[in-house]
C-alpha positions, -999 to +999 in steps of 0.1 A: -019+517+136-041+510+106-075+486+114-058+456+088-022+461+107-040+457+142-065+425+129-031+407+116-013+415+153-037+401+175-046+370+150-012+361+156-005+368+190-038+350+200-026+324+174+008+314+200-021+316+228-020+348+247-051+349+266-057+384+274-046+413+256-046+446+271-043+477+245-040+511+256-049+540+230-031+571+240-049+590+215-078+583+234-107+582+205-100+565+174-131+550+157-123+528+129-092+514+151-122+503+181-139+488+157-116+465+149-103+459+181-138+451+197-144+421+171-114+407+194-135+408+229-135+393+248-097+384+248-093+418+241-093+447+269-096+481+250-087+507+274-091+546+260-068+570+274-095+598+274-093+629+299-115+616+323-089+582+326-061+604+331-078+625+359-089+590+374-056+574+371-029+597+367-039+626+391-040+641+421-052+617+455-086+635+464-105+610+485-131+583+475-150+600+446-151+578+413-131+605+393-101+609+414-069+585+421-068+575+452-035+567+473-034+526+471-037+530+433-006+513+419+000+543+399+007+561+429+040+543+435+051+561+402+035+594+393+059+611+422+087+604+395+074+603+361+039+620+369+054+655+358+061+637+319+025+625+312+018+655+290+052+656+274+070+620+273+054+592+259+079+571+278+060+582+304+022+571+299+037+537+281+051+526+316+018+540+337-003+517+315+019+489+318+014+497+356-027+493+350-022+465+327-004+447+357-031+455+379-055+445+353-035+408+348-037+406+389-070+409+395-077+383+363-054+356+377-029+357+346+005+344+347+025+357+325+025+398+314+043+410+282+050+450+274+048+451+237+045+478+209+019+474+178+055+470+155+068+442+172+060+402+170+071+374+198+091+350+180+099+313+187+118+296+165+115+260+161+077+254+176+048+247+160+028+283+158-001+277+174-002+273+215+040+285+211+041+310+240+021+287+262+046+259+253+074+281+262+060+294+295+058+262+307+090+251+294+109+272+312+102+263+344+085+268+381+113+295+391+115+318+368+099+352+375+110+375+346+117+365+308+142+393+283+133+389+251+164+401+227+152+419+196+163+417+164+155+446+140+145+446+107+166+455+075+147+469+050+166+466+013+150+496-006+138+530+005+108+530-020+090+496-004+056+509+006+039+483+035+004+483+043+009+453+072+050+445+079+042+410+091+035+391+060+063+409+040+096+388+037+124+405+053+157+404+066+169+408+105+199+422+120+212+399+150+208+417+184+246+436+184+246+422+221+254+393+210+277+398+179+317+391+185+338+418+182+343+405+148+305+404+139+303+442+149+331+450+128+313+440+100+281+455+106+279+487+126+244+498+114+215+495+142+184+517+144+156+511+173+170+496+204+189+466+214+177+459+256+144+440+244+110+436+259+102+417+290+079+399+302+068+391+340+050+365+364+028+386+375+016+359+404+050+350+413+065+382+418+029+393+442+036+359+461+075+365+468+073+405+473+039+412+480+042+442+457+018+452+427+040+447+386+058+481+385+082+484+351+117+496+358+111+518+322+093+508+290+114+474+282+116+462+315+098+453+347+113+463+389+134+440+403+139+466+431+111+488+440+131+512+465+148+526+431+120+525+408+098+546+430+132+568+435+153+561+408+169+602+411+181+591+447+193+554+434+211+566+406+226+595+428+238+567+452+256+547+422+277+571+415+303+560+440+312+526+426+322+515+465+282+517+470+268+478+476+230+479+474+213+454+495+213+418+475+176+410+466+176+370+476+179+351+445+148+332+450+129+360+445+141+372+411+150+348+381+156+357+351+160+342+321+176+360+290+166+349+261+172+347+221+175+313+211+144+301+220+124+331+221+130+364+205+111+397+194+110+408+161+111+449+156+094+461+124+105+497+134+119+512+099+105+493+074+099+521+054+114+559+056+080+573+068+077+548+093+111+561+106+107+596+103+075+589+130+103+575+152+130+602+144+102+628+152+093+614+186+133+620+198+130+652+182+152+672+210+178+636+219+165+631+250+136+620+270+119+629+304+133+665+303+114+680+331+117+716+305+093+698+284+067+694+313+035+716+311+029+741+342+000+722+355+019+691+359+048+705+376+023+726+402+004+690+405+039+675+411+056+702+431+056+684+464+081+651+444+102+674+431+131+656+442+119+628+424+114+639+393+129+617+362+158+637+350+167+640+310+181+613+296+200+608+265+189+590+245+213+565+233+226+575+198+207+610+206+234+627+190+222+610+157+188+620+164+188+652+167+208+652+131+182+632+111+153+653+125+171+683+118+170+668+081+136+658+083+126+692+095+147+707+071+125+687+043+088+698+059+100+735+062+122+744+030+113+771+008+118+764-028+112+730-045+151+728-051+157+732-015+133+706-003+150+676-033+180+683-015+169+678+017+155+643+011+182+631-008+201+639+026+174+621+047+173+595+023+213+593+029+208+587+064+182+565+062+203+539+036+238+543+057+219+530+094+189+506+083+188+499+048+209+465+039+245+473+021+232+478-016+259+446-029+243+419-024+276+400-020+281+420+010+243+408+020+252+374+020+290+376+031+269+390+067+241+366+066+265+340+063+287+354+090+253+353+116+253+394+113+217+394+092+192+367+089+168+360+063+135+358+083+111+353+056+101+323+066+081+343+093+061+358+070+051+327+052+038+313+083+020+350+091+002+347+062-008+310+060-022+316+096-039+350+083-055+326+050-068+302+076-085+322+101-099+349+072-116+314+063-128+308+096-144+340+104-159+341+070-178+308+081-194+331+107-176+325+140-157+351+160-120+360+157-112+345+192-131+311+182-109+311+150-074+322+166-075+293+195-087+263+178-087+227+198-056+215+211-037+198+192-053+203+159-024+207+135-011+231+111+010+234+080+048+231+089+048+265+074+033+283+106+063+274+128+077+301+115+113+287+103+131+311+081+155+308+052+193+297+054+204+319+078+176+311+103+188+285+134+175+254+131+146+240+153+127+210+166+105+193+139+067+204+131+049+195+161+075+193+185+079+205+219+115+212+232+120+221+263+143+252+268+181+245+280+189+270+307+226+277+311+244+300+336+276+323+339+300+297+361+334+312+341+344+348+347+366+366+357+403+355+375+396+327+399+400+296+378+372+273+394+334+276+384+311+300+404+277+317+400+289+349+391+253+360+383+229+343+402+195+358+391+202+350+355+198+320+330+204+326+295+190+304+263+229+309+248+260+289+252+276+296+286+304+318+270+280+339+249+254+346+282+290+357+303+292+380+275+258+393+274+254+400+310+287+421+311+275+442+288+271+480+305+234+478+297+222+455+328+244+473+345+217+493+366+198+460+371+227+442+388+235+470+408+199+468+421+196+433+429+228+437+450+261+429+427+290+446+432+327+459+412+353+436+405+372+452+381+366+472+347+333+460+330+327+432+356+299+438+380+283+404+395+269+390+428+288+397+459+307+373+480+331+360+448+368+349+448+384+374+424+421+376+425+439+405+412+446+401+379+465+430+372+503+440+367+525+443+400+508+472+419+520+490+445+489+503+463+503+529+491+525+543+470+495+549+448+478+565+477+505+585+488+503+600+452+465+605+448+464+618+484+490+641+474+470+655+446+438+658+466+457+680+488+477+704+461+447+703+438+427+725+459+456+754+454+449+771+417+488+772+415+498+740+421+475+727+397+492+746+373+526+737+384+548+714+368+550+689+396+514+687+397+512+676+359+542+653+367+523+637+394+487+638+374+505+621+343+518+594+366+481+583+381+470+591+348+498+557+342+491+539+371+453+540+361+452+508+342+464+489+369+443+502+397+411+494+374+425+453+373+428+460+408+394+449+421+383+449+458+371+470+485+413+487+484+402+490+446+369+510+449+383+527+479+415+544+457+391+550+424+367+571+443+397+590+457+410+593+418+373+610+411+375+633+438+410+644+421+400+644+387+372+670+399+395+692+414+413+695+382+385+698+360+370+730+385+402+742+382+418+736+349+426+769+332+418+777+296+441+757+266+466+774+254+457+763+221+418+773+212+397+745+210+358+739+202+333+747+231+301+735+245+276+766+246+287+775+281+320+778+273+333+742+283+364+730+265+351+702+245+391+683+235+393+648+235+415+646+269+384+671+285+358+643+272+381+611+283+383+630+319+346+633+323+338+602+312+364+585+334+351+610+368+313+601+357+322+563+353+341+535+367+369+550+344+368+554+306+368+522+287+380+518+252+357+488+246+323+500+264+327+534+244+335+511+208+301+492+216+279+525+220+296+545+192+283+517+172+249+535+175+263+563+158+263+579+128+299+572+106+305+608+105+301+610+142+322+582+146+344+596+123+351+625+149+369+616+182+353+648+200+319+645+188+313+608+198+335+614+230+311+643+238+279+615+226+292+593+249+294+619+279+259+624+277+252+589+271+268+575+305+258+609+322+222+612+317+207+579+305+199+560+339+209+525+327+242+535+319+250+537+357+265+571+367 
């Protein structure tokens, strides 16, 4: 980022009283940038990712000598995996210098360690500016050992805005979709950047319960499990069979505390279409950690972990991505002037359909009223205040840290706590310190007494809305690795809970008899093309609903046995009758094909999980059952959080 963009960043950040800030340039030298950056020192740690601190950090264990890693380096515990994606993913290099940062925090004595990008602000609403995130560190308790930050992301009104610095321009938010009602998401499909958040970690508390240096789980997020981050091929191979039951990690280990309310962050990802087209050009192939990416030298460094490798991932919505940078490249490598005006008013299409606001503005305030958008200008008032006031400081000749933590106590305009406009929650008064209500998920599921269906987790929200968060598929990979287990469709929580069938009547051997049945014929190319094998397939095809409100051991038992049949039938499924569109290898892509997959690769193909990720989608795609069937595919299949 620019020198002014980087100055107004850390003023504010050191402004809500982060101590130490750790920043990592991956381009290794960039002059005008350290110069800003080095007014900030002490509080600032200016690391230079420079050959000679990859080949120290990042390389191959050769002993003692000061250029080399050496085998206790924390690194160590994740290059077998992602060490192969240095050169290529910059997924990859984000989470080893969150790994150095940790160490870094460790050795310092810091408590708490956030994972943040240069276009995104900590948020929290309601508090006086300065000394916030200390305030809220301490509000949230002694047990706590990892905070989620939702994000909200920024909704630009016109493609021709050009922005300097993003933080002291008025602008509205859209509300993290994770929490929007079914209704809310109706209104508003359009989401660009990511919805899982940033996360922060107690760096001291998780050493003193586990003994273990801060390892991140991937870019947003920090391990809760280190025996799958270090192997995550072999976890996520394991988590394919929905029976498997990892081992529980003990709840006083791991708290975590979700969080949106109180504390948020703020994602200035697309505020303007060139700031996008970076972004669309970093997901330029859809996917990430694609080992075909990998340079030779890294897979001959590697070679010995190959089993560990990171596999490609999809990225979510990748189907989209790899349409606008089509368009985007389309617009650098045109021909004739003609050609190129068409290809931006395309990209410019895009660009207004999934960030910009709707263009009425009675439709803008129909969704800020409805919670869908929220006017967060107020934000930006209190960014620039606090940018008037220390610009006067350091112009009186003291330093930029001096300025940024003055005494405690001293007080500021009310406009530096940040409250926005009328869609912006209301907060404590100026001054004010409230203490953050932690509720927990006592009401899911059939069993009609409270019980701590999740108990690692506290949420900011209403009870209701943080049961509804946390059974979202996207922490589904987390709860599987601190130990929860299948009830029933979409509800994975901690073992040991009463869940009652909730399902129609049932009868579970005949069900058996049936799917056994088909295990047995399935493996005869004849029978599967016999009319009593379709018979029998369209009647567990029926039964199907049932078995997933099932739930229990019986239930895992039987939908592993309905996986095994459903890949018999797909190896041996002859060719449609009628011709249908194919996959480059020939594949039948129809919508039953998908809906099979999907339901073999899954706990079973769900109408609602697959409404929430075609969301990310572009309406065209949406528009076409096949094409986001086949997005989705690739989605659950290859992205690891969406649990195999």
């Amino acid at each position: 980022v620019a020198a002014p963009w980087a100055q107004t960043w850390l003023r504010y950040h050191l402004a809500l009283g982060f101590q130490r800030v750790y920043i990592f340039l991956d381009k290794g030298d960039e002059p005008e940038l350290e110069a800003e950056l080095k007014r900030f020192e002490p509080a600032v740690r200016l690391v230079k990712s420079t050959p000679e601190y990859r080949d120290r950090w990042w390389g191959g264990v050769c002993g003692d000598d000061a250029g080399c890693a050496r085998a206790n380096d924390p690194e160590q515990q994740l290059l077998p995996g992602i060490g192969v994606h240095t050169e290529s993913e910059h997924m990859a290099r984000q989470m080893l210098y969150a790994v150095r940062a940790g160490a870094l925090a460790a050795q310092a004595g810091a408590s708490w360690l956030v994972h943040m990008d240069a276009d995104e602000l900590v948020h929290l609403p309601g508090r006086t500016l300065r000394g916030a995130a200390q305030a809220f560190f301490a509000d949230v308790g002694p047990s706590v050992t990892h905070v989620t930050f939702l994000n909200d992301e920024v909704a630009p009104a016109s493609a021709d805005k050009r922005v300097s610095v993003p933080f002291t321009e008025p602008w509205t938010f859209k509300r993290n979709i994770l929490l929007n009602s079914q209704e809310q998401k109706q209104m508003e499909r359009r989401q660009i950047g990511y919805f899982s958040g940033k996360q922060a970690v107690h760096v001291q508390r998780w050493a003193k319960a586990t003994g273990q240096p801060v390892l991140p789980d991937h870019v947003t997020s920090y391990s809760y499990n280190l025996e799958c981050t270090v192997n995550k091929p072999a976890c996520t191979e394991r988590m394919q069979d929905i029976s498997t039951v990892f081992p529980e990690v003990p709840a006083e280990r791991v708290q975590i505390l979700m969080a949106h309310s109180t504390a948020r962050i703020l994602h200035y990802g697309a505020t303007t279409l060139e700031q996008f087209a970076r972004r669309v050009a970093m997901r330029k192939i859809g996917a990430s950690f694609d080992p075909a990416e990998a340079s030779e030298d890294r897979k001959a460094l590697f070679k010995s972990s190959e089993e560990k490798w990171w596999p490609s991932q999809e990225y979510p919505g990748g189907q989209f991505w790899r349409e606008m940078y089509d368009v985007l490249s389309g617009e650098l490598n045109s021909g004739g002037s003609a050609d190129k005006k068409a290809t931006l008013k395309k990209s410019l299409d895009l660009y207004k359909q999934v960030v910009l606001l709707p263009p009425s503005r009675g439709d803008v305030d129909r969704l800020l009223k409805a919670g869908v958008l929220q006017d967060m200008s107020g934000v930006a008032t209190g960014v620039k205040k606090l940018m008037e006031e220390l610009g006067k400081c350091v112009e009186a000749g003291k330093a930029e840290v001096e300025c940024a933590r003055l005494p405690e106590g001293q007080a500021m305009d009310a406009a530096l706590s940040g409250k926005g406009g009328a869609a912006e929650e209301k907060g404590p008064t100026e001054g004010s310190t409230p203490k953050v209500k932690l509720t927990k998920c006592m009401h899911r599921g059939p069993h009609p007494e409270p019980q701590n269906v999740a108990p690692h987790f506290y949420c900011d929200l209403s009870e209701a809305e943080c049961c509804n968060l946390l059974s979202s598929s996207l922490w589904r990979w987390e709860k599987r690795s601190l130990g929860y287990k299948w009830y029933s469709r979409l509800e994975w929580w901690g073992p040991g809970l009463e869940w009652p069938s909730s399902g129609p009547d049932f009868d579970v051997e005949e069900f058996r008899t049936l799917v056994r049945w088909l295990k047995e014929a399935g493996k005869d190319p004849a029978q599967v093309n016999s009319p009593e094998f379709s018979a029998a397939l369209a009647k567990m095809e029926g039964g199907f609903e049932a078995l997933m409100s099932q739930g229990g051991q019986e239930g895992q038992d039987l939908l592993k046995e309905v996986s095994e049949v459903l890949a018999l039938v797909m190896a041996q499924a002859p060719p449609p009758e009628e011709p249908v569109e194919t996959t480059e290898d020939g594949t039948p892509m129809d919508a039953k094909f998908w809906k099979l997959e999907i339901a073999q690769a899954t706990d079973g193909f769900d109408p609602e999980d697959f409404e929430e990720f075609a969301q990310s989608l572009t309406p065209e795609v949406r528009g076409n059952e096949i094409a986001a069937l086949k997005a989705y595919y690739a989605h659950v299949k290859q992205n690891y959080r969406e649990d195999l």
